[in-house]
C-alpha positions in Angstrom: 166.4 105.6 166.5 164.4 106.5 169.9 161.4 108.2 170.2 163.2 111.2 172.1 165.7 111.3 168.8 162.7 111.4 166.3 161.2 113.9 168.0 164.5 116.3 168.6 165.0 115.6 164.1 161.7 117.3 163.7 162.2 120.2 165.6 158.4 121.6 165.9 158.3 125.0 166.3 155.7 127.8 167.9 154.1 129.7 164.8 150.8 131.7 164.4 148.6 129.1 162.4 147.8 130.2 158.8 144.2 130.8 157.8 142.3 128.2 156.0 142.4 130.1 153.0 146.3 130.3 153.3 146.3 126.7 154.0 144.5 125.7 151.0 146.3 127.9 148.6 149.8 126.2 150.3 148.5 122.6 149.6 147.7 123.9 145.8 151.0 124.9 145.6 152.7 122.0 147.3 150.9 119.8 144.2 152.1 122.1 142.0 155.9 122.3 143.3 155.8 118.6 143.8 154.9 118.0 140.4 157.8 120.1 139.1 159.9 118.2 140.8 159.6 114.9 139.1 156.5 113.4 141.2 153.5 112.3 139.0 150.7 113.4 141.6 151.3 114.3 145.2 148.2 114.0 147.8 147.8 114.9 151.5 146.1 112.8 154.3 145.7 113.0 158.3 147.8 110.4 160.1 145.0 108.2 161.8 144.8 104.7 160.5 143.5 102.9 163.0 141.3 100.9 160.9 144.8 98.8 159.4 146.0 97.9 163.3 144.1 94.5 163.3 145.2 93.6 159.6 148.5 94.6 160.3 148.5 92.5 163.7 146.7 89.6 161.8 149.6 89.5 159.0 152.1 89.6 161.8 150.2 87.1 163.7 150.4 84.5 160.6 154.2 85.3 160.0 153.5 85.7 156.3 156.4 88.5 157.1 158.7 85.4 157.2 162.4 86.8 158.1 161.7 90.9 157.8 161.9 91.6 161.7 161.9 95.0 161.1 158.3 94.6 160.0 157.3 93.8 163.7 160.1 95.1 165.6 158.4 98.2 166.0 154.8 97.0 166.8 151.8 99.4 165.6 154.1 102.5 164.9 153.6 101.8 161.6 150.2 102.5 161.7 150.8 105.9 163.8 152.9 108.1 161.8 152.4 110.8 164.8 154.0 108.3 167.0 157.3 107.6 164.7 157.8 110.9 164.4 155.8 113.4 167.2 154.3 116.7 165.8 153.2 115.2 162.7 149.5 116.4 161.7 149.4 115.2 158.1 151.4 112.9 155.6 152.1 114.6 152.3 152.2 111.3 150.0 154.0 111.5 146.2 154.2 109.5 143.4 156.8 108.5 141.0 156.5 106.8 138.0 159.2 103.9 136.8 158.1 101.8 133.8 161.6 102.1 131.5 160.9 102.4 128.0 160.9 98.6 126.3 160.7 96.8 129.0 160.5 93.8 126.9 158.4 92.0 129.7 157.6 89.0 127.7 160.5 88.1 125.4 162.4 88.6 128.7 160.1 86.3 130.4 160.1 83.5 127.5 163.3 83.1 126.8 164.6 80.8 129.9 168.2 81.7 129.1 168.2 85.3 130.2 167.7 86.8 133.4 164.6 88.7 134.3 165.4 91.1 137.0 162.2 93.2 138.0 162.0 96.6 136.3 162.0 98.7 139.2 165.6 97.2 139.7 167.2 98.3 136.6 168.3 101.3 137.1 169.4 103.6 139.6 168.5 103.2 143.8 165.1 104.9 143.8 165.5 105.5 147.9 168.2 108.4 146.7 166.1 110.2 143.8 163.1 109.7 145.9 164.6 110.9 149.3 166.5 113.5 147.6 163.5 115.1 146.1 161.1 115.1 148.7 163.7 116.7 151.3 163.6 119.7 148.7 160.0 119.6 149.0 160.1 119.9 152.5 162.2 123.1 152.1 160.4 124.5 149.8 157.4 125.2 152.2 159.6 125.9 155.2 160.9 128.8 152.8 156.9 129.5 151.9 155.9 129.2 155.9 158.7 130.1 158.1 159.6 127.4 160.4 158.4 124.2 159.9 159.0 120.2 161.1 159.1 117.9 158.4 160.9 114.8 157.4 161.0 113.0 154.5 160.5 108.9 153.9 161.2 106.5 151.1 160.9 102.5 152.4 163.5 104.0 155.2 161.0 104.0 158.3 158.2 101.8 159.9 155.3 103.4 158.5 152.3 102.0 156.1 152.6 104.0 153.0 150.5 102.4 150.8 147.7 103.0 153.2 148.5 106.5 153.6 148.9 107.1 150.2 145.5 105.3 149.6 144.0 108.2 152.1 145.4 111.3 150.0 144.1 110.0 147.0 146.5 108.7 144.7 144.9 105.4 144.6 143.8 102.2 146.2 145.0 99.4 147.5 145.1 96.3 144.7 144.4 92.7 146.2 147.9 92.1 145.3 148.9 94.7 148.2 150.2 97.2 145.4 148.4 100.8 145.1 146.4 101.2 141.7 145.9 104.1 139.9 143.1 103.9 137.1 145.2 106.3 135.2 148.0 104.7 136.0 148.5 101.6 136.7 150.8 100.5 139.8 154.6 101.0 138.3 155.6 103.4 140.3 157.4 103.9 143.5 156.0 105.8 146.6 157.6 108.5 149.1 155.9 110.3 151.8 157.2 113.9 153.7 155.5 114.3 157.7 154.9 117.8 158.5 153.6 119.6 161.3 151.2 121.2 159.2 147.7 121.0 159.7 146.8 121.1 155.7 143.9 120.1 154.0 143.7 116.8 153.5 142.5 114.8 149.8 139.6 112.4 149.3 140.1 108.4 149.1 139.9 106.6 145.5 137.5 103.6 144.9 138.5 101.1 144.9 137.7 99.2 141.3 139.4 96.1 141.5 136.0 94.5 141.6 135.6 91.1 141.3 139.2 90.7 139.2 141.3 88.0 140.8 144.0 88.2 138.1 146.8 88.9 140.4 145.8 86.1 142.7 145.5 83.1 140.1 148.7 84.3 138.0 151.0 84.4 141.2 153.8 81.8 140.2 154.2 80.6 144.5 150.6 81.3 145.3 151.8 83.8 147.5 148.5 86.1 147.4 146.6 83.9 150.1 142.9 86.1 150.7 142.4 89.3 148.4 144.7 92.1 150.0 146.8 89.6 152.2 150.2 88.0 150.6 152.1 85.5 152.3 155.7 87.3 152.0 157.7 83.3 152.2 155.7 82.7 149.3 156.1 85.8 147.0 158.9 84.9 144.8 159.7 89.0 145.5 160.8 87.8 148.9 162.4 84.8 148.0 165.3 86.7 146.2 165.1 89.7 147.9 164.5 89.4 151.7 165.4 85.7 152.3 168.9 85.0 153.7 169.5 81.6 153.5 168.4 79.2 151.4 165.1 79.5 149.0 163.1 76.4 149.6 163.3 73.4 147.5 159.1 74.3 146.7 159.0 77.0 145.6 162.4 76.8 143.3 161.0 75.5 140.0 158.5 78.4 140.1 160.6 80.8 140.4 161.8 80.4 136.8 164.4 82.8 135.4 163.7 85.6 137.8 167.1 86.4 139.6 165.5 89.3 141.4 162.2 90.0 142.6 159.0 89.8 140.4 156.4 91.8 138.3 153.9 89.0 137.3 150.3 90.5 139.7 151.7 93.8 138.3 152.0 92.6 134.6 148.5 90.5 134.7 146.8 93.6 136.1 144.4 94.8 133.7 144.7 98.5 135.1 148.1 99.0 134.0 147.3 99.2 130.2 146.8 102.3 130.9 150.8 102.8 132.5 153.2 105.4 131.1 156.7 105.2 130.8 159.0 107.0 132.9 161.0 109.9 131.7 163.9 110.0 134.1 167.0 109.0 133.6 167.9 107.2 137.1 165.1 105.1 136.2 166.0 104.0 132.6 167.4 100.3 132.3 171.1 99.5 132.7 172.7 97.6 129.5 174.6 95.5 131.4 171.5 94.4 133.4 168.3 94.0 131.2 168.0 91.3 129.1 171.5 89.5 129.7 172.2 85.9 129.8 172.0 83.9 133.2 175.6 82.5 132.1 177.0 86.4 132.0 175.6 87.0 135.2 176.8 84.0 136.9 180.3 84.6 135.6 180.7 87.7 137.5 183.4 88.2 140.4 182.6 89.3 143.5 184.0 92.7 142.4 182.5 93.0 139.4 179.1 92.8 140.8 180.1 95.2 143.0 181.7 97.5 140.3 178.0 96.8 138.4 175.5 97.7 141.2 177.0 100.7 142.2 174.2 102.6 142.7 171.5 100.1 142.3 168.6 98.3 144.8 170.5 95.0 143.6 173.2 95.5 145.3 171.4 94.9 148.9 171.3 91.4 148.6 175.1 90.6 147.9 177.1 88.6 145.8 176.1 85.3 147.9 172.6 85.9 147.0 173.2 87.0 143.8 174.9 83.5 142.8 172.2 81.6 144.8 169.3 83.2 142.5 171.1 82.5 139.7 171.9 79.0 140.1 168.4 78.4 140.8 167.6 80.2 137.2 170.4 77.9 135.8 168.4 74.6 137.0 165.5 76.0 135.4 166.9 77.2 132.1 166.5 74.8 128.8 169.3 72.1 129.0 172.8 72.8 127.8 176.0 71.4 127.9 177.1 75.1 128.7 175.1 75.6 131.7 176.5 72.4 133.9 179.8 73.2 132.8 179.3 76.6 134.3 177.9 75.2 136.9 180.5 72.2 137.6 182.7 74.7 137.4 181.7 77.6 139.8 181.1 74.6 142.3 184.7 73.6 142.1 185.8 76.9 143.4 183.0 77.7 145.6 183.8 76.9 149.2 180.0 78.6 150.6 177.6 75.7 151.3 174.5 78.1 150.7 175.7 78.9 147.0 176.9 75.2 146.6 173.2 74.1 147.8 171.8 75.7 145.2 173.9 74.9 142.5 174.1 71.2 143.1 170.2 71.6 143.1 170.1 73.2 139.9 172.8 70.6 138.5 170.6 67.9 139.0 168.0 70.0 137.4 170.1 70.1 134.7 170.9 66.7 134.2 167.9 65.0 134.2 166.4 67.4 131.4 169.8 66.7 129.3 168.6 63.4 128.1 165.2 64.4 126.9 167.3 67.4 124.7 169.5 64.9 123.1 167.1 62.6 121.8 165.0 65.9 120.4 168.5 66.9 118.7 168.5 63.3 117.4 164.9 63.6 116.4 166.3 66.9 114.3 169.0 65.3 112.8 167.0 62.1 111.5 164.2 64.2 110.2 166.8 66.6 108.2 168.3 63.3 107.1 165.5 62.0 105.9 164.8 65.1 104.0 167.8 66.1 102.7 169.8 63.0 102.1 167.1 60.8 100.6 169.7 58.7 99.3 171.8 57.5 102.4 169.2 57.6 104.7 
């Protein structure tokens, strides 16, 4: 979208400014309205952030953006919200919360034979319920105000939310990059709505991460490089989100059974003790997602996944990628005659050399730990003879 194209979909128009009393009674009722509509805490901020340009330039600079483009394709717009879309005074920021009920983080985690999928994942697309909601927002005040330029965002635009959000004071920015809430914890997803508005604007938390590096030494890849600065090739988030092609030999092992992103800075994080769950439906987990076995999962068809992510964030990174994570959980599952049949198997009738990578990978995985499970079934066996058949022992 061009700059001349932005600025027509705002469509700013000449009105007679409100009164600062008006104006502060309309942001007390934008909390309010927000909060009806689903969002845990809405805040306001101005648009400058000046002060995140040489970070922003630095992180570029190093690459630790690996293959997102888009993150540099658009230069320092993302740091000037008036410049993506002109007009815009302030940044109405909203949070909304997405911890499912029983997540089941660490039975999911220890059992090597299921998939973990991160939570945010499990249910429906948050872009639409986020989108959706803050577009009504947006008209609620145009019906309060008259006319009014606004436009909502949700992960869809080159703009620094966290940051912003961090400004109208729904948190601060953890050293795992994520915003924290002392109330709540950091599972939830963010939105923002630009107006033309010149509201009042909401005071900064502190930051309390202190000298807490939890995030930083539990990271499976390392990825978490300096306090506030992840390498995005390294975050395991990246790996079997963003990443095209293949995931590097490296970093495979550590990626465990996580076929789709990664909660681990989020799940070490001693703030989110204090997380609730979420009570919308769009957000509660699927059945056929949480907690099923990598074998399951690997044994879809193209259209099945298709038929099963309807809806969801998964469905982004395609069946290609979908196999390739899973294979890689496949190597690193417990050994089993059952997994390298699967995986003999899916190779025979696989004719992409990116899934066939990865599956030959975790086939060798596979076989090297079969051994060590047969002579700890023969161990078994001895021992129960032993025990139970004194006799012909």
């Amino acid at each position: 979208m061009t700059k001349n194209q932005t600025s027509e979909t705002l469509q700013t128009a000449s009105q007679t400014p409100l009164a600062s009393a008006e104006l502060n009674a309309l942001a007390k009722n934008i909390k309010e309205w927000g909060k009806a509509l689903g969002f845990q805490a809405v805040g306001i901020s101005d648009v400058d952030l000046k002060d995140q340009e040489a970070n922003l330039q630095a992180w570029l600079d190093n690459q630790y953006h690996g293959e997102m483009d888009y993150m540099e394709r658009h230069g320092m717009m993302r740091a000037r919200p008036d410049e993506l879309l002109p007009g815009t005074l302030r940044v109405i920021s909203v949070r909304m919360d997405y911890l499912p009920e029983d997540a089941q983080f660490a039975a999911n985690l220890e059992d090597k034979d299921l998939a973990y999928i991160s939570r945010y994942a499990l249910g429906r697309d948050y872009h639409k319920v986020l989108r959706k909601r803050l577009k009504q927002l947006g008209d609620k005040i145009k019906s309060e105000v008259g006319e009014l330029g606004f436009r909502p965002f949700v992960d869809s635009a080159p703009i620094l939310e966290r940051p912003l959000a961090e400004k109208a004071g729904l948190g601060w920015v953890g050293k795992h990059s994520l915003l924290l809430d002392k109330d709540s914890g950091s599972w939830f997803f963010l939105g923002e709505l630009l107006i033309d508005l010149a509201l009042p604007v909401d005071q900064a938390q502190q930051n309390q991460c202190g000298q807490c590096v939890a995030c930083m030494k539990i990271c499976p890849t390392q990825a978490i490089v300096a306090p506030y600065v992840v390498d995005g090739r390294r975050c395991i988030s990246y790996l079997t989100i963003e990443l095209q092609g293949a995931i590097p030999s490296e970093f495979r092992k550590a990626i465990g059974n996580r076929i789709y992103g990664c909660d681990d800075c989020q799940l070490i994080c001693p703030w989110n003790r204090f997380a609730e769950t979420t009570q919308e439906s769009d957000y509660q987990a699927k059945d056929f997602l949480q907690n099923q076995s990598l074998l399951s999962l690997f044994a879809w068809s193209e259209s099945t996944f298709l038929k099963n992510t309807e809806g969801s964030p998964i469905r982004r990174i395609g069946y290609q990628r979908w196999l390739r994570n899973i294979a890689i959980a496949l190597g690193n599952a417990p050994s089993s005659i059952d997994v390298i049949t699967s995986l003999q198997n899916k190779l025979t009738e696989s004719e992409d050399e990116l899934i066939n990578e990865h599956i030959e990978w975790a086939l060798a995985e596979q076989q090297q730990k079969l051994p060590i499970n047969i002579d700890r079934l023969n161990q078994r066996l001895i021992k129960a003879v032993k025990k139970g058949l004194p006799r012909d022992a």
